[in-house]
C-alpha positions as CSV (number, residue, x, y, z in Angstrom):
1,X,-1.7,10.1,-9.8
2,X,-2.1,12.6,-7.6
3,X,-4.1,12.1,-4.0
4,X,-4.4,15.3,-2.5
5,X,-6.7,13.8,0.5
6,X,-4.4,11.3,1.0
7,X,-1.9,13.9,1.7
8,X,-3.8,15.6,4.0
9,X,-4.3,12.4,6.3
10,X,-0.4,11.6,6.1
11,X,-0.4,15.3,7.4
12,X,-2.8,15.3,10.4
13,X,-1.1,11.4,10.7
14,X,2.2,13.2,11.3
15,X,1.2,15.8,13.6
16,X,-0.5,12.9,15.8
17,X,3.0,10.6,15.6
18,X,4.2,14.2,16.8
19,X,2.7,14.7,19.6
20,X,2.8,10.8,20.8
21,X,5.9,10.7,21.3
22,X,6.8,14.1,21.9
23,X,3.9,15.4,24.4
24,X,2.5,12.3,25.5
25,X,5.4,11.2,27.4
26,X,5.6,14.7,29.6
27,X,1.5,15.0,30.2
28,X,0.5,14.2,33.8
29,X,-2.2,16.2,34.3
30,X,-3.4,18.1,37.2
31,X,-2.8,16.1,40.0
32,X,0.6,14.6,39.9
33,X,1.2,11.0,40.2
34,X,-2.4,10.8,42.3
35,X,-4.3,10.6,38.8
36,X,-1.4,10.0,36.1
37,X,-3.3,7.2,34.7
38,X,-6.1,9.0,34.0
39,X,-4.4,11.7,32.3
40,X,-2.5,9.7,30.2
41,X,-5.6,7.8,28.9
42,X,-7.4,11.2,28.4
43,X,-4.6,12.7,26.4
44,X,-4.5,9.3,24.1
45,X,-7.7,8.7,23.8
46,X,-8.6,12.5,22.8
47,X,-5.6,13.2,20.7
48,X,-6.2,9.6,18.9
49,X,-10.1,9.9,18.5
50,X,-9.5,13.5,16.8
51,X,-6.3,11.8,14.5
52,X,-8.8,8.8,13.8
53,X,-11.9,11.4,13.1
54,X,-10.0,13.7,11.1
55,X,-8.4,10.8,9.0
56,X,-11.9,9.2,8.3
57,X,-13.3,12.8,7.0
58,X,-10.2,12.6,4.5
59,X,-10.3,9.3,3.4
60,X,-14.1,9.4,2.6
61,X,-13.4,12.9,0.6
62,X,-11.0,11.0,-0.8
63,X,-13.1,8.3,-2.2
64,X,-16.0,11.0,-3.2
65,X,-13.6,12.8,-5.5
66,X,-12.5,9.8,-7.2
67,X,-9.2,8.5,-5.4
68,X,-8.7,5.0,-5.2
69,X,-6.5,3.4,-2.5
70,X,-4.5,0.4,-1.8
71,X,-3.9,-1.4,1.7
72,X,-0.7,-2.7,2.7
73,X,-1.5,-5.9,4.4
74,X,1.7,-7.5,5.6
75,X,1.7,-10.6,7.7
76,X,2.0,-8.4,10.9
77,X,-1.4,-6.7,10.4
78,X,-2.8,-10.2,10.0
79,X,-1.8,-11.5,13.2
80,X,-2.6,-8.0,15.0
81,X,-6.3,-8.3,13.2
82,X,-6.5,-12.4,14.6
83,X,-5.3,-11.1,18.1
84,X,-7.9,-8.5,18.3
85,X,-10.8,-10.8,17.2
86,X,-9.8,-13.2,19.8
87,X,-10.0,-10.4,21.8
88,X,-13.5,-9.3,20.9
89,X,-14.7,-13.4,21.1
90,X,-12.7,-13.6,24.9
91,X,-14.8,-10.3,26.1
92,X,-18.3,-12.0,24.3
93,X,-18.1,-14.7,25.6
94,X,-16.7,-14.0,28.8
95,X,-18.7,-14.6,32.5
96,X,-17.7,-10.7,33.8
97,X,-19.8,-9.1,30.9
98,X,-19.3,-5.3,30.2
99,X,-16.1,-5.6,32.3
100,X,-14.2,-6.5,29.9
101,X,-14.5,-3.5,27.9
102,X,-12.8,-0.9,30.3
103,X,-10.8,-4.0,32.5
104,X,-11.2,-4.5,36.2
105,X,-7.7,-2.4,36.6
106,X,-6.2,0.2,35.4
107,X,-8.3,0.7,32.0
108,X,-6.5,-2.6,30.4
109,X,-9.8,-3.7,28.7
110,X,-10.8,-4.9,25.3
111,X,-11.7,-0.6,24.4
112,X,-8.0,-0.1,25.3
113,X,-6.6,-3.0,23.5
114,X,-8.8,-1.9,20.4
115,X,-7.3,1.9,20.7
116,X,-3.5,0.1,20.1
117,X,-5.4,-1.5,17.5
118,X,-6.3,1.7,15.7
119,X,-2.8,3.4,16.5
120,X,-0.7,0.1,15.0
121,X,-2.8,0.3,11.7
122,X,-3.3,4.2,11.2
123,X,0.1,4.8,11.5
124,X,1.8,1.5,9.5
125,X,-0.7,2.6,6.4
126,X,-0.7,6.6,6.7
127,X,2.8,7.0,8.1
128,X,6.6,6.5,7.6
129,X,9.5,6.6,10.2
130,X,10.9,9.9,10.1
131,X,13.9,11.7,11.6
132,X,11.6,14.1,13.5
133,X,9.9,11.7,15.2
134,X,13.3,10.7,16.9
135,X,14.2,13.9,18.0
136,X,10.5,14.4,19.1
137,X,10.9,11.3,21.5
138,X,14.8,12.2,22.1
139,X,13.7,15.4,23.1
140,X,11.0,14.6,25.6
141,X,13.2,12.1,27.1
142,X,15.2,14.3,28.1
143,X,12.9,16.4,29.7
144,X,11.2,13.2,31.3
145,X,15.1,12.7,32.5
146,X,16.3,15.7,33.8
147,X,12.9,15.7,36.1
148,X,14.0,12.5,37.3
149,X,17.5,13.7,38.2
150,X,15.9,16.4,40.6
151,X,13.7,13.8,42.2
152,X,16.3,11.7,42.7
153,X,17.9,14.6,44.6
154,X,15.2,14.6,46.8
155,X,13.5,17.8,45.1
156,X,10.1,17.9,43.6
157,X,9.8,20.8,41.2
158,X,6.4,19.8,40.1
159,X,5.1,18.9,42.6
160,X,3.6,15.4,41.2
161,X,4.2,13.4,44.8
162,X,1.6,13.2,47.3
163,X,2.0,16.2,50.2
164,X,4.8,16.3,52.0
165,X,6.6,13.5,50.4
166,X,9.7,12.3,47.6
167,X,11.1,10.2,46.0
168,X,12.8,8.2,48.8
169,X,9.2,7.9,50.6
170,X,8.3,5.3,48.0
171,X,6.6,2.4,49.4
172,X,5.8,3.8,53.0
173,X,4.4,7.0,52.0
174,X,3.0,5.7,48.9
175,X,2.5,2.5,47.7
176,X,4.6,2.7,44.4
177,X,7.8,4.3,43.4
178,X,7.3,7.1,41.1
179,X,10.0,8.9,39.3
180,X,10.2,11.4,35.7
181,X,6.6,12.1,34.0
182,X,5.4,8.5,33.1
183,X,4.8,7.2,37.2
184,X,5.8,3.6,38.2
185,X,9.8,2.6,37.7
186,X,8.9,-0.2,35.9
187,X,7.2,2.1,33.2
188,X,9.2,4.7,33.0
189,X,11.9,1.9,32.3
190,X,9.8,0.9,29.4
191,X,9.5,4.4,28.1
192,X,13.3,4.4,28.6
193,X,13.3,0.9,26.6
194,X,11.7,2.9,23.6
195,X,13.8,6.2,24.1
196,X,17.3,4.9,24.5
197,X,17.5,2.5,21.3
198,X,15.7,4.7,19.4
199,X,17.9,7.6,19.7
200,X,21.1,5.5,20.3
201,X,20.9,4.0,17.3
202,X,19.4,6.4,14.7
203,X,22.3,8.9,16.2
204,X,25.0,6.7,15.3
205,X,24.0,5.4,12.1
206,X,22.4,9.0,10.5
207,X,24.2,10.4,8.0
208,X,23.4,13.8,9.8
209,X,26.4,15.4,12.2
210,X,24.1,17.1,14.0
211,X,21.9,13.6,15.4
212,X,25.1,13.5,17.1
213,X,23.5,15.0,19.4
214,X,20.7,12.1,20.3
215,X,23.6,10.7,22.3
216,X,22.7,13.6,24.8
217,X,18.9,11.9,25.4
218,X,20.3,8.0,24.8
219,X,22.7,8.6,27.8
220,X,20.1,10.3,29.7
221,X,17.8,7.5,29.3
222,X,20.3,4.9,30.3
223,X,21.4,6.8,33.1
224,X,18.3,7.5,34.8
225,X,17.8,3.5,33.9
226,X,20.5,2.5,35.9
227,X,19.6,5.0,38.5
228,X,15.8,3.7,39.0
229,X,17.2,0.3,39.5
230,X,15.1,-1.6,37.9
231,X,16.0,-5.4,36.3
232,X,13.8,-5.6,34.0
233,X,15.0,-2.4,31.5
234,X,18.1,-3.4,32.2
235,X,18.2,-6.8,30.9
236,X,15.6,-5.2,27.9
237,X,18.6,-2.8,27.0
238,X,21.6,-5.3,27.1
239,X,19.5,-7.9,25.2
240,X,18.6,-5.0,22.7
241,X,22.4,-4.1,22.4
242,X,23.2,-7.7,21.6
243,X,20.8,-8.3,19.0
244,X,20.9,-4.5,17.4
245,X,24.7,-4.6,16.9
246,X,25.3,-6.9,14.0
247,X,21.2,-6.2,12.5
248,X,22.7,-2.5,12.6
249,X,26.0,-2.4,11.0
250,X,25.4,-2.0,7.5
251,X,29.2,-4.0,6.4
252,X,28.2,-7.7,5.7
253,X,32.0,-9.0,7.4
254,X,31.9,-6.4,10.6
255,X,28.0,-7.7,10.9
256,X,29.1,-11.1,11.2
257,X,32.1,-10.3,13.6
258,X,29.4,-8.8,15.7
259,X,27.2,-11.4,15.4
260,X,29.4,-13.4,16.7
261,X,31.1,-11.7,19.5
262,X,27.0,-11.2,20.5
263,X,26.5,-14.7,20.0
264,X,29.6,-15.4,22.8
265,X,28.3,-12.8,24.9
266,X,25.0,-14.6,25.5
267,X,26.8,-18.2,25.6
268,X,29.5,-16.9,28.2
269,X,27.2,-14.8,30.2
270,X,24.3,-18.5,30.4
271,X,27.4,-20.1,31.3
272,X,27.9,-18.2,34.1
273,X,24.5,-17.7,35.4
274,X,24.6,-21.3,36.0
275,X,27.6,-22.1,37.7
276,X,26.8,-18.4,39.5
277,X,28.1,-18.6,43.4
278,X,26.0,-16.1,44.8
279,X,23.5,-16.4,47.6
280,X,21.0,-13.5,46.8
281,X,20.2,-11.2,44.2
282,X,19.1,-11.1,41.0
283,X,22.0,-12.6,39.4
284,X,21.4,-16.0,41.8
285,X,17.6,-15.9,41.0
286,X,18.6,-16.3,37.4
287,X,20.9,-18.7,38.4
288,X,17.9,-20.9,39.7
289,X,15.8,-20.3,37.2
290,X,18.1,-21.9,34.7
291,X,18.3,-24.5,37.2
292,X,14.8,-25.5,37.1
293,X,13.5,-23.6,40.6
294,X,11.4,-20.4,40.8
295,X,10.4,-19.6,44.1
296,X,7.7,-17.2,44.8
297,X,9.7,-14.2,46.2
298,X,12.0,-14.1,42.9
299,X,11.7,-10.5,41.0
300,X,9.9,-9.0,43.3
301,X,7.2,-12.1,43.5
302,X,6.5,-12.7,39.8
303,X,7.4,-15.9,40.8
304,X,4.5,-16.5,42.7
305,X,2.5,-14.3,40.4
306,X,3.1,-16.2,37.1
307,X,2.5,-19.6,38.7
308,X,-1.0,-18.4,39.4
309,X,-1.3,-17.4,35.7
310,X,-0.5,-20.6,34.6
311,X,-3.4,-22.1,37.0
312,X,-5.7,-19.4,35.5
313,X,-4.7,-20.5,32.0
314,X,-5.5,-23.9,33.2
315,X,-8.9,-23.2,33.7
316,X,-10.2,-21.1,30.8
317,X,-7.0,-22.4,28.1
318,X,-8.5,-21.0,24.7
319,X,-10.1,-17.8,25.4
320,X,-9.0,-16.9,28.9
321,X,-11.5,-15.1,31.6
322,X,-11.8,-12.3,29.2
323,X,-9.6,-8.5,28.8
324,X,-8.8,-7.2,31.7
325,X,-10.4,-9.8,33.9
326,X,-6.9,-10.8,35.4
327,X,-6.9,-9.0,38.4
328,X,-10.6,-9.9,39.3
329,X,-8.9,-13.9,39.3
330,X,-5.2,-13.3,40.8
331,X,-5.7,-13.4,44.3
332,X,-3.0,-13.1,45.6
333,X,-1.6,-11.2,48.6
334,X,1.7,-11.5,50.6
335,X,3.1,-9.2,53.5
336,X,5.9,-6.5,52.3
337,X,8.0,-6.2,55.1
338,X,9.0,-2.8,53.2
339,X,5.4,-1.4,52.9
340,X,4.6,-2.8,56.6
341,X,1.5,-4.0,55.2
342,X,-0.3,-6.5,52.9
343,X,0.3,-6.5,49.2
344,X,-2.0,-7.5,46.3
345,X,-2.0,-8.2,42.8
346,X,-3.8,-7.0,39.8
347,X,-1.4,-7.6,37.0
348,X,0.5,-10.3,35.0
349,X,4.1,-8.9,35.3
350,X,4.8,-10.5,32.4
351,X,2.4,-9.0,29.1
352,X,2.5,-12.4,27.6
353,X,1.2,-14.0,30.0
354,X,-1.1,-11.6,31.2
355,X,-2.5,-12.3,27.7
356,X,-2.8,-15.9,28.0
357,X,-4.5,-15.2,31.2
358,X,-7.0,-12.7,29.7
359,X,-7.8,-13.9,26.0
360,X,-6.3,-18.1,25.8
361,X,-4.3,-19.5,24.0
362,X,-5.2,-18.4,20.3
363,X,-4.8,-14.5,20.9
364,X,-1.9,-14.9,23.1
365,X,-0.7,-16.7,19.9
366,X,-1.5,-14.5,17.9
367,X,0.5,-11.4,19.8
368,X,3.1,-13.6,19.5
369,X,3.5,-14.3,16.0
370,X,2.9,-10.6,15.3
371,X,5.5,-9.8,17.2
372,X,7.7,-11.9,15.8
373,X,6.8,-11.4,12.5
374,X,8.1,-7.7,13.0
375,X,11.0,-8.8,14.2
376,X,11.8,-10.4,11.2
377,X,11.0,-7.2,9.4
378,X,13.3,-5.3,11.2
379,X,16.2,-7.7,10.0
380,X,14.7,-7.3,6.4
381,X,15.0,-3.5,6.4
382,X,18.3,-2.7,8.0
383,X,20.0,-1.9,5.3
384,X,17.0,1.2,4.3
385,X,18.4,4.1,5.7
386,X,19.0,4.6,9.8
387,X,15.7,4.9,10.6
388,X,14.4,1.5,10.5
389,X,17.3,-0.3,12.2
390,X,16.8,2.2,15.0
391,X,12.9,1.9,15.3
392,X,13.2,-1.8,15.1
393,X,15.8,-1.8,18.0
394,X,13.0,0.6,20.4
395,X,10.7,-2.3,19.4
396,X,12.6,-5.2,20.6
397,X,14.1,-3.4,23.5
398,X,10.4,-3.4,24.5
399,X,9.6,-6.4,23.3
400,X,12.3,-7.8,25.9
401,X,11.3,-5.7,28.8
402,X,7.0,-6.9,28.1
403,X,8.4,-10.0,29.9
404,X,8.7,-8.2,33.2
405,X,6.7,-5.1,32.1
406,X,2.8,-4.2,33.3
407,X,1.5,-3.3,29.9
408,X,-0.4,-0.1,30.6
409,X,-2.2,3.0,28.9
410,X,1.0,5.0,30.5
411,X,3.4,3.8,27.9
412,X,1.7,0.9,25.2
413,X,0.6,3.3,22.8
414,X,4.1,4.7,22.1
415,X,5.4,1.1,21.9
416,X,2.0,0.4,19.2
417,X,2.7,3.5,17.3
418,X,6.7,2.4,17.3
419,X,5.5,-1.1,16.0
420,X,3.1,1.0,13.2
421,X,6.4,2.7,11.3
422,X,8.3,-0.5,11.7
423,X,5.6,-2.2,9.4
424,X,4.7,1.2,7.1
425,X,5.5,0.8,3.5
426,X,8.8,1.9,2.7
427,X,7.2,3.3,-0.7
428,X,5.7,5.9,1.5
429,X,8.9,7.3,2.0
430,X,9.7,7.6,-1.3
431,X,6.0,9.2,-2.1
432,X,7.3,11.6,0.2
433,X,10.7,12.1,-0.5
434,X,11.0,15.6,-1.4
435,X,8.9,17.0,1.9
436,X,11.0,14.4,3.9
437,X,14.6,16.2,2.4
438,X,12.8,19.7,2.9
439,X,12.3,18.8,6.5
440,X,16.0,17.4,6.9
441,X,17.3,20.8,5.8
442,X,15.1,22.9,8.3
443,X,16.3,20.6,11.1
444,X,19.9,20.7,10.2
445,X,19.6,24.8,10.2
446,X,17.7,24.7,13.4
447,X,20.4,21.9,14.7
């Protein structure tokens, strides 16, 4: 049967997916890194609201002329729909009220957790992984990189730092360190997270010569990862190499080989974090960590911080203080002797935790288990095509990094739209087979 509206909304769903992960990531608005936050919830919340509006105008036209449609509820969209009505029960129920709609910091409320909602369910039932959408995010990761690489020679081309300052005036000048078009390190190192696996993988498994040339943007990415020096995307990326490597290679005996050299990897590399000699660094925090001792200073104080969430989860255990509320509850401060001046806290660190904190128990739960659910997913489709083995790996590459990661408007949409076209229905994509080829053969001329 045909379903000529249905089309239409898998259109205007595909120019949306589009312009996620291909515009998104470069927008910064008018102001620079002053405002970025801002700009990047305007651009999502616009661009989704029209996609969600136009979609709804379909779908009822839809009905009206007779089409009938099915939903694909898999176990993941169960566990995403319990996390966000233990959302919705922590913000009624909550003591700050009408806060926890837009969050106490950085718009992380319960309207922003319901906009993910929206992106993870339009695009898993109206969309399909396609290979334009990974040159769309290849493509803007490089631009995002190649900006980077002039800030990090002390130039500012577009002008996005405060007056009169760089890169290298990052927490004296400013209190942050701001590098490429998303803002913070630590987020553009989740961006990166998304970019590099994405591209890395889908480059090397496509049956396509010319996605060759993703290489070009996966380097990039783990380049300018390395060069932004954060831990956290690090780790994210070598514990998404591990894991992709034998869920990737489609050869049953070489998947097991690389299981198992993985599977000594991670034994030899335990082994010697604990018997690790050193005095300082990160290396000798993990070292006590697996010894039993987190000190407060460790990664950058998340020590300190997630021993306060744990006493906040403590005290409101199964539905938190409500989302968003964390940063109203942290108090915390400690004296940077970088900054010269006092430092405060009004994040997690850690998303998982910063859920616990915000919504208990039950919806942290939940996220989990949806999570996981899609990670088994992942290992159920890898033999498909190339495209969900390397869309799964962008999701557990971020998946790692959320241990560290903030969890913001700046780059959690991409990682929820990601997390949609790892749980579409893979009989979309044969609904659409012939426009898929048709679009395969215009890329390969343009390539």
């Amino acid at each position: 049967m045909d379903f000529p509206f249905l089309n239409r909304a898998r259109w205007v769903t595909d120019k949306y997916i589009l312009a996620m992960l291909g515009l998104f990531p470069l927008y910064v608005g008018f102001q620079g890194y002053h405002a970025i936050t801002e700009a990047k919830l305007a651009f999502c919340a616009w661009a989704t609201g029209l996609w969600a509006a136009a979609v709804l105008v379909m779908i009822l036209c839809g009905l009206i002329a007779g089409e009938r449609y099915r939903l694909d509820i898999r176990p993941a969209h169960m566990a995403v729909g319990l996390f966000l009505a233990v959302s919705a029960l922590s913000a009624m129920a909550s003591e700050y009220g009408g806060t926890c709609l837009v969050g106490a910091a950085r718009y992380n409320g319960y309207l922003t957790t319901l906009l993910y909602g929206a992106v993870f369910f339009g695009v898993s039932q109206l969309g399909t992984p396609r290979r334009r959408y990974v040159w769309a995010m290849g493509l803007s990761a490089a631009v995002c990189c190649a900006i980077a690489f002039l800030q990090l020679m002390g130039l500012d081309p577009f002008w996005f730092y405060p007056e009169g300052t760089d890169y290298y005036d990052k927490y004296v000048a400013y209190n942050s360190a701001f590098l490429g078009t998303i803002g913070n390190t630590g987020l553009l190192a989740a961006y990166l997270c998304l970019a590099a696996p994405l591209t890395a993988v889908y480059g090397a498994l496509s049956r396509h010569r010319s996605d060759r040339l993703l290489f070009i943007p996966a380097g990039m990415s783990l380049v300018t990862l390395a060069l932004c020096d954060v831990d956290a995307g690090v780790l994210a990326m070598a514990g998404c190499a591990l894991a992709a490597a034998p869920i990737a290679i489609r050869d049953r005996r070489a998947a097991r080989v690389a299981g198992g050299i993985s599977g000594g990897l991670v034994a030899g590399g335990l082994a010697g974090l604990w018997f690790w000699p050193g005095k300082s660094g990160t290396l000798y925090e993990m070292h006590q960590v697996l010894h039993g001792h987190m000190a407060d200073e460790f990664g950058s104080h998340r020590g300190q911080i997630w021993k306060r969430c744990w006493e906040l989860f403590k005290q409101q255990p199964w539905l938190g203080g409500g989302p968003g509320t964390g940063a109203l509850r942290f108090d915390i401060q400690w004296y940077s002797d970088v900054r010269q001046a006092a430092s405060s806290v009004d994040n997690a660190h850690n998303v998982y935790l910063g859920y616990l904190v915000d919504i208990g128990v039950f919806g942290a739960a939940a996220y989990v288990a949806a999570v996981g659910l899609s990670l088994i997913t992942w290992i159920k489709r890898r033999r498909k095509d190339a495209l969900y083995p390397a869309v799964g790996a962008a999701f557990f590459a971020y998946a790692i990094q959320d241990f560290f990661g903030l969890g913001l408007i700046l780059t959690e949409p991409m990682f929820w739209l990601i997390w949609g076209l790892l749980e579409s229905r893979p009989e979309a994509r044969e609904e659409m087979g012939g426009q898929l080829e048709q679009d395969e053969s215009i890329a390969d001329r343009v390539l």
